[in-house]
C-alpha positions as a Markdown table, in Angstrom:
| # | Residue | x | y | z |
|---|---|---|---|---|
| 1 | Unk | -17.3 | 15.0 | 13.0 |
| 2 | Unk | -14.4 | 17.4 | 14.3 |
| 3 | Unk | -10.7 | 16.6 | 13.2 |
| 4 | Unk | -10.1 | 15.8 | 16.9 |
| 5 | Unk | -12.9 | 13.4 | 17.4 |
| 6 | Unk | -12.0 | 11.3 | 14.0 |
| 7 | Unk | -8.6 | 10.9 | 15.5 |
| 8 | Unk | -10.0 | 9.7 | 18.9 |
| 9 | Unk | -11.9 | 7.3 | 17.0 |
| 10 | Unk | -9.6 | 5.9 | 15.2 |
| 11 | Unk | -7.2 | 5.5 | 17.6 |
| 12 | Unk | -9.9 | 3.6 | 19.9 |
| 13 | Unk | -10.5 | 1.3 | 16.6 |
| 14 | Unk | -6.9 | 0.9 | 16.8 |
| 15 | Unk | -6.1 | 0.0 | 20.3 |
| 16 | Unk | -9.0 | -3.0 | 20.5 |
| 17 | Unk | -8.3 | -4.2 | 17.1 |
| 18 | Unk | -4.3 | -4.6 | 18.4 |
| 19 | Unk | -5.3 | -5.0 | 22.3 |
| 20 | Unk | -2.3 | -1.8 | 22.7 |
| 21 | Unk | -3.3 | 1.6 | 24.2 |
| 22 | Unk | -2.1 | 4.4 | 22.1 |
| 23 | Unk | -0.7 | 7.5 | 23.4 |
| 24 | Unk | -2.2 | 10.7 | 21.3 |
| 25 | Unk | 0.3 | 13.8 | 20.6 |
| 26 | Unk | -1.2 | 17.0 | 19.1 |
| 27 | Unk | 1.6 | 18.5 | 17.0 |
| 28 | Unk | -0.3 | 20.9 | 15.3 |
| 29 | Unk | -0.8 | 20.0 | 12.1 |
| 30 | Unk | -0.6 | 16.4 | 12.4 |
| 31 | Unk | -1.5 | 13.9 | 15.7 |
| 32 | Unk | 1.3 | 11.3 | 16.7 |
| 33 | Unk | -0.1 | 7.7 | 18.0 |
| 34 | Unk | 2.5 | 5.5 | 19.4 |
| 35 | Unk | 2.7 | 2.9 | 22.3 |
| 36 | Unk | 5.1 | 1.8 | 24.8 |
| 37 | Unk | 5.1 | -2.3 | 23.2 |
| 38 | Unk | 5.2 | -2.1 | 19.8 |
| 39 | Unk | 7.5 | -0.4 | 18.0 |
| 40 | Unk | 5.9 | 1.9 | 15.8 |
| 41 | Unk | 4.5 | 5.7 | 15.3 |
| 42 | Unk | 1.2 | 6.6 | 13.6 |
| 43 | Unk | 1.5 | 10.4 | 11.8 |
| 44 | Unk | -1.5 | 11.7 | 11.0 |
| 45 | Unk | -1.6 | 15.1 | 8.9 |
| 46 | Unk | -3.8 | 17.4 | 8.5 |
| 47 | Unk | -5.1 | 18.8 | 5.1 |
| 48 | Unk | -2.7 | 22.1 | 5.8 |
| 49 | Unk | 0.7 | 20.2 | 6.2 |
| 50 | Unk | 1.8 | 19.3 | 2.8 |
| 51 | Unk | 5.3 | 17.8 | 3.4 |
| 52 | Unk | 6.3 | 14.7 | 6.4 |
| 53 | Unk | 7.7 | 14.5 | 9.4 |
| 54 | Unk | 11.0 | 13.0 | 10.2 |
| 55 | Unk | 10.4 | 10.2 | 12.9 |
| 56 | Unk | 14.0 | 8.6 | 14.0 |
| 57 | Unk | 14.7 | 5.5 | 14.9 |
| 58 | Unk | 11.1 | 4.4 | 14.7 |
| 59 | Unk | 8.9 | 2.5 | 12.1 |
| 60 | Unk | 6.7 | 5.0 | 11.1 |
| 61 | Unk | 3.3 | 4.9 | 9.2 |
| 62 | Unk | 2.1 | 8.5 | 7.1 |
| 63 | Unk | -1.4 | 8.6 | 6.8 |
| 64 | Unk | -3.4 | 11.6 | 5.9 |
| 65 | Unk | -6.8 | 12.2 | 7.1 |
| 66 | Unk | -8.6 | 12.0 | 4.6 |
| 67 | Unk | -7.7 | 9.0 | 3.8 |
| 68 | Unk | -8.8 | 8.0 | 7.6 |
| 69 | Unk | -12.1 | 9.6 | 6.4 |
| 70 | Unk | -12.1 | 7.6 | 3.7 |
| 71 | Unk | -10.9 | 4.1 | 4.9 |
| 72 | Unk | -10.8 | 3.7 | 9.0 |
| 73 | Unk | -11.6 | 0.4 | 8.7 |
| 74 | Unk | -9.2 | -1.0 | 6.2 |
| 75 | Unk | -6.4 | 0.7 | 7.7 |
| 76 | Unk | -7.1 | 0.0 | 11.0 |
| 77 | Unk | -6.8 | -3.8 | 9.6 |
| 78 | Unk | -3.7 | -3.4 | 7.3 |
| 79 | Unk | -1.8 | -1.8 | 10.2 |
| 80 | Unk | -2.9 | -4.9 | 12.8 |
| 81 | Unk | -1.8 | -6.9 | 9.8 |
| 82 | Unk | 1.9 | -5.6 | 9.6 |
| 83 | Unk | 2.5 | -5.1 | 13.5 |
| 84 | Unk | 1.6 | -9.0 | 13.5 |
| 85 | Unk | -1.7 | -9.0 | 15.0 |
| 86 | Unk | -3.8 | -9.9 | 12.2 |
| 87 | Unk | -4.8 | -13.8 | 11.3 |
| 88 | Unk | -2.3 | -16.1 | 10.2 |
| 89 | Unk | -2.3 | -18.4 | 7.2 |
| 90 | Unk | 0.8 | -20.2 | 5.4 |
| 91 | Unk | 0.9 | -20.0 | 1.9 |
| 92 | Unk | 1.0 | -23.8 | 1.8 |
| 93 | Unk | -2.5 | -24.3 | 3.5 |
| 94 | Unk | -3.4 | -22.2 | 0.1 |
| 95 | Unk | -4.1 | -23.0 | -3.8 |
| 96 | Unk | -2.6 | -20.4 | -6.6 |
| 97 | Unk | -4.8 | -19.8 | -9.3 |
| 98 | Unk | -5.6 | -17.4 | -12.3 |
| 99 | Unk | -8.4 | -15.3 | -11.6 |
| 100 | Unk | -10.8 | -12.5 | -13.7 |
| 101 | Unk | -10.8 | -9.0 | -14.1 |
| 102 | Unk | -13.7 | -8.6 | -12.0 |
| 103 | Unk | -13.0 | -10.4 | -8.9 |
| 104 | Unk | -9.5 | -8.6 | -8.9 |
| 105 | Unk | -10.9 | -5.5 | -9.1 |
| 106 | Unk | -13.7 | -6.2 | -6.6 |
| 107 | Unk | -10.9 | -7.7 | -3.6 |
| 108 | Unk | -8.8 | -4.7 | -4.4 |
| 109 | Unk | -11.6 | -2.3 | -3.4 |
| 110 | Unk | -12.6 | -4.4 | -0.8 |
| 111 | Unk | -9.1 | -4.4 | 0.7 |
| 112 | Unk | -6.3 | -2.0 | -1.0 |
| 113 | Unk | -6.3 | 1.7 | -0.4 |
| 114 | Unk | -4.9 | 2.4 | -3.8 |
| 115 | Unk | -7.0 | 3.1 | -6.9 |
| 116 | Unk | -7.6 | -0.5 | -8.0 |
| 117 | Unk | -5.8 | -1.7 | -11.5 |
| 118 | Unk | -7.0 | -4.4 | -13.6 |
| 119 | Unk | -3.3 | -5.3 | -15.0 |
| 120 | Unk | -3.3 | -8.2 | -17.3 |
| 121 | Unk | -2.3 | -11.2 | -15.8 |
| 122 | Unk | -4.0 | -11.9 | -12.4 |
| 123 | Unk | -3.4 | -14.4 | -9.7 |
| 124 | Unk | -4.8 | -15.3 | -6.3 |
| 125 | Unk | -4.7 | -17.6 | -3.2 |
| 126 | Unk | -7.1 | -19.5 | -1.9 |
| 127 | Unk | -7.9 | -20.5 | 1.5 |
| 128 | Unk | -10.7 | -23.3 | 2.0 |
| 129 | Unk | -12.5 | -21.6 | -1.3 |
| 130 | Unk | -12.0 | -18.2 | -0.2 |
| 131 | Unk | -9.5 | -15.5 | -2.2 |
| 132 | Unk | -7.1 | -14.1 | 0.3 |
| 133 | Unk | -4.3 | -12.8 | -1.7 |
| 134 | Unk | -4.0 | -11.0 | -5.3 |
| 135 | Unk | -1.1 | -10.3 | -7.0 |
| 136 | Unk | -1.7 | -8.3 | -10.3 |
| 137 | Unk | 1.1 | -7.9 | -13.2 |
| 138 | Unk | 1.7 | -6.0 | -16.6 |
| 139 | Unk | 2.4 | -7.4 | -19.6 |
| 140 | Unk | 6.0 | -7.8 | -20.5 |
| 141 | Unk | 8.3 | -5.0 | -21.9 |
| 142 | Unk | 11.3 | -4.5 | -23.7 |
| 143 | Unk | 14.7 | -3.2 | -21.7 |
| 144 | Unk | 17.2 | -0.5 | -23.0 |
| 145 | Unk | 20.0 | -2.3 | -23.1 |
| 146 | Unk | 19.0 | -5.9 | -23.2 |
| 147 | Unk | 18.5 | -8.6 | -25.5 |
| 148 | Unk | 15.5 | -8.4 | -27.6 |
| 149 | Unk | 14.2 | -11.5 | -26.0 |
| 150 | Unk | 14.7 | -9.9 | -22.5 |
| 151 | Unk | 11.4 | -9.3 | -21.1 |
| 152 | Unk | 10.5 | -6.8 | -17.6 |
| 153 | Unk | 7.4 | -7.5 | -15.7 |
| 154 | Unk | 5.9 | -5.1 | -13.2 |
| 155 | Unk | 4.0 | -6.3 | -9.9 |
| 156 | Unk | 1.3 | -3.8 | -10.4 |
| 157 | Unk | -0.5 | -4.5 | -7.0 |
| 158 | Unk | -0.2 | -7.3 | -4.0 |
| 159 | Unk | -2.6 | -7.2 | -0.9 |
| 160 | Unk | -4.2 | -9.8 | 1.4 |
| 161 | Unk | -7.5 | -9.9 | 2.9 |
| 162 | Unk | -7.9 | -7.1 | 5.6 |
| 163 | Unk | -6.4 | -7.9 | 8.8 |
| 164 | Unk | -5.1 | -11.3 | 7.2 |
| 165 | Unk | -1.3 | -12.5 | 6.9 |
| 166 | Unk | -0.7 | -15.2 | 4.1 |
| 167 | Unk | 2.9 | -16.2 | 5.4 |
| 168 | Unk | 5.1 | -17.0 | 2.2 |
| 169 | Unk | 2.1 | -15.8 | 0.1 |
| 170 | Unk | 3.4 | -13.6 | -1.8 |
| 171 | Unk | 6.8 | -16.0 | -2.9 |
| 172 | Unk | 4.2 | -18.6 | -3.9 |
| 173 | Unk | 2.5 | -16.2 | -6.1 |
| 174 | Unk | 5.3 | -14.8 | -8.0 |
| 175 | Unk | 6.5 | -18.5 | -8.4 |
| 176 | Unk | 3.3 | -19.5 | -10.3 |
| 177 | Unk | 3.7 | -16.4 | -12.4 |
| 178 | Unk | 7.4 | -16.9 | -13.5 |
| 179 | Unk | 6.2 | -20.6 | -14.0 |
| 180 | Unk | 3.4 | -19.4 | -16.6 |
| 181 | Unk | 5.4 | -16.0 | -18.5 |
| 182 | Unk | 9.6 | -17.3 | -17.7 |
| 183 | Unk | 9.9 | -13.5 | -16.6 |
| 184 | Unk | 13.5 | -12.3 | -17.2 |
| 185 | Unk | 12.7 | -9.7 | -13.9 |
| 186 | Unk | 9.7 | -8.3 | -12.3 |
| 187 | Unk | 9.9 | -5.2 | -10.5 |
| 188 | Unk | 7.6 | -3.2 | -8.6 |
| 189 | Unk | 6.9 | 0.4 | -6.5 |
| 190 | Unk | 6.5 | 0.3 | -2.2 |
| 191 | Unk | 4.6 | 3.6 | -1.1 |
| 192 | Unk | 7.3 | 4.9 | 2.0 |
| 193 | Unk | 4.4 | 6.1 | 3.8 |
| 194 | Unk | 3.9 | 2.4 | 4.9 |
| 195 | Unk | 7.1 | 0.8 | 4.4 |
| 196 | Unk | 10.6 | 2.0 | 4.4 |
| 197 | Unk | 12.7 | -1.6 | 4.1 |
| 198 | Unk | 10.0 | -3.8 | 2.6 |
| 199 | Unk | 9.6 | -7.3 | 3.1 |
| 200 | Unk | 9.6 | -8.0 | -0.7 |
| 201 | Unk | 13.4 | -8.2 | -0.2 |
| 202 | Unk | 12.8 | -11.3 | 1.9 |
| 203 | Unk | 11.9 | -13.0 | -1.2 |
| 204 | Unk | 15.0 | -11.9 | -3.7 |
| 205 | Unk | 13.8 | -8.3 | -4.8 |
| 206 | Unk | 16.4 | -5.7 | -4.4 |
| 207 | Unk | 16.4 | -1.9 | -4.5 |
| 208 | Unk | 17.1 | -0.2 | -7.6 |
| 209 | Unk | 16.1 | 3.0 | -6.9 |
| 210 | Unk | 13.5 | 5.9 | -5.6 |
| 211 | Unk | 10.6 | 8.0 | -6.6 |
| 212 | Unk | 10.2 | 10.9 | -5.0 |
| 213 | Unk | 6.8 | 12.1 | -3.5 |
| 214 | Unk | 3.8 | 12.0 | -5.6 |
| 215 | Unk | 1.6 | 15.1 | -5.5 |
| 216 | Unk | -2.3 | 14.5 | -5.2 |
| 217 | Unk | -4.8 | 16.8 | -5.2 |
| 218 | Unk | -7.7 | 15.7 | -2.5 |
| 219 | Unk | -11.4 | 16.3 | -3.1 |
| 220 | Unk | -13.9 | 15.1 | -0.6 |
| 221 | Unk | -11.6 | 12.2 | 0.4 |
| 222 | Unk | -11.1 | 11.2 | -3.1 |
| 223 | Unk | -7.5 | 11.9 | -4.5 |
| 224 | Unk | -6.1 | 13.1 | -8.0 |
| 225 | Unk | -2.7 | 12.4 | -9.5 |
| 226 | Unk | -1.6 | 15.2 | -10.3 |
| 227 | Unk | 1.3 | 14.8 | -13.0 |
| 228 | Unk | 2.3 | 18.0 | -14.0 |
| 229 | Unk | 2.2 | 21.6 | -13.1 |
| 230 | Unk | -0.4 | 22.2 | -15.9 |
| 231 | Unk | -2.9 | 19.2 | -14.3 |
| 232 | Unk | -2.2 | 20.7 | -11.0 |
| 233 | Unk | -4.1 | 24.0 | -12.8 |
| 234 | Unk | -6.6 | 21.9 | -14.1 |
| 235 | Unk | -7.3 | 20.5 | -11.1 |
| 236 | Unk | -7.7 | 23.6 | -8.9 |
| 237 | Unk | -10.0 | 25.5 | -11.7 |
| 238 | Unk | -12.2 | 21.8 | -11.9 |
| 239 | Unk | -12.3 | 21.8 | -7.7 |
| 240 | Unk | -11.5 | 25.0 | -6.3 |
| 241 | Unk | -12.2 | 23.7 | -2.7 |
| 242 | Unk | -9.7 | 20.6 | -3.2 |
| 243 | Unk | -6.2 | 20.6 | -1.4 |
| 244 | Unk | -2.9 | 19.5 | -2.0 |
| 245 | Unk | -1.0 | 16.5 | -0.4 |
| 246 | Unk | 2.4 | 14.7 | -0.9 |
| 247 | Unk | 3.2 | 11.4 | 0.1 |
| 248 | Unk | 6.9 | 10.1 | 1.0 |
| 249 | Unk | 7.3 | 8.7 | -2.4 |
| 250 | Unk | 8.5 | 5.3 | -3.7 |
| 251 | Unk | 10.8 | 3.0 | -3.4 |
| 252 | Unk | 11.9 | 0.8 | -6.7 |
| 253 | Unk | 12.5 | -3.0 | -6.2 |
| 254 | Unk | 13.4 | -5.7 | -8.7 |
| 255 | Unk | 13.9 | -9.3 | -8.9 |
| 256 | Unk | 16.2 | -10.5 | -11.6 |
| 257 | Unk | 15.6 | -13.7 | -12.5 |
């Protein structure tokens, strides 16, 4: 299938999964999608532009296409999800418990677009039997600096069942967490292609700094972190016909507790 054609497709997954017509802007190198309601722009790159865009005044959502490739479906869903279209349900219509390493990884493949992590202590929701919410978390560490009782957790991963909302989700998972481990704070990474003020602050984290953009080198829709100039060579001798992309990088948030 041609580039153009993926991006007509998508965007006609898009507009009767959010009942919103899209308005298409060839730019090139990347496609813009935007629509006169909501208030939001779609960028879609190319495998030849490396770096973003700069959208003002706009939410905006960076999303390469091989990752549209990859996972149309699931993004199609996450992004009904956080323009408010998806389903509703209220983390008190839910029940919080522990949950295997197998399941997590399973719902994260089901539903994250990230590489899915294990973690060590898992948690999820469930709606009349049904999981629709994980949150994954590392084991503690020690902090420069603080006591040698102080203890740092990381939220290693957090996603809801495609094209779901859990309302107050989230809040009720971290509670059962600091209930079981007394975490002194827990912070975790939000990927600025999909979120430049996240809604973690709404329950307590705060920003506490940034990453900048992570390099990946793409193969067949499958990415590779690349870490280091010398992996970068590594990874071009391993798959010559691979490509470079950046993402917008990170933002760190932490919740002191």
């Amino acid at each position: 299938m041609q580039r153009q054609e993926i991006i007509y497709s998508f965007a006609e997954n898009l507009t009767a999964q959010l009942d919103e017509p899209f308005t298409l802007s060839d730019c090139g190198s990347y496609w813009l999608l935007h629509t006169t309601t909501l208030p939001c722009t779609i960028v879609i790159y190319f495998p030849e532009k490396t770096e973003r865009v700069s959208i003002l005044d706009r939410r905006v959502f960076h999303i390469d296409l091989d990752q549209i490739v990859g996972h149309a479906t699931k993004i199609v869903l996450r992004l009904a999800a956080l323009l408010g279209k998806g389903k509703v349900i209220y983390g008190r219509q839910t029940v919080v418990a522990r949950i295997d390493k197998k399941m997590t990884i399973s719902f994260q493949e089901e539903h994250h677009l990230q590489v899915a992590l294990p973690g060590k202590y898992r948690y999820g929701l469930f709606h009349h039997g049904e999981l629709v919410s994980v949150a994954i978390f590392s084991g503690g560490r020690k902090m420069k600096g603080q006591t040698e009782r102080y203890r740092s957790f990381e939220l290693l991963r957090f996603c809801h069942k495609s094209g779901f909302r859990v309302v107050g989700g989230l809040s009720k998972l971290i509670h059962a967490f600091v209930q079981d481990f007394s975490p002194n704070d827990i912070m975790t990474y939000v990927d600025k292609d999909w979120s430049h003020d996240s809604s973690l602050k709404t329950v307590g984290f705060s920003k506490a700094g940034e990453i900048p953009p992570q390099h990946f080198w793409v193969v067949a829709e499958k990415r590779h972190y690349v870490r280091d100039d010398e992996s970068l060579v590594q990874l071009q001798k391993a798959y010559p016909h691979g490509y470079l992309k950046l993402n917008s990088g990170s933002m760190k948030l932490v919740l002191t507790l």
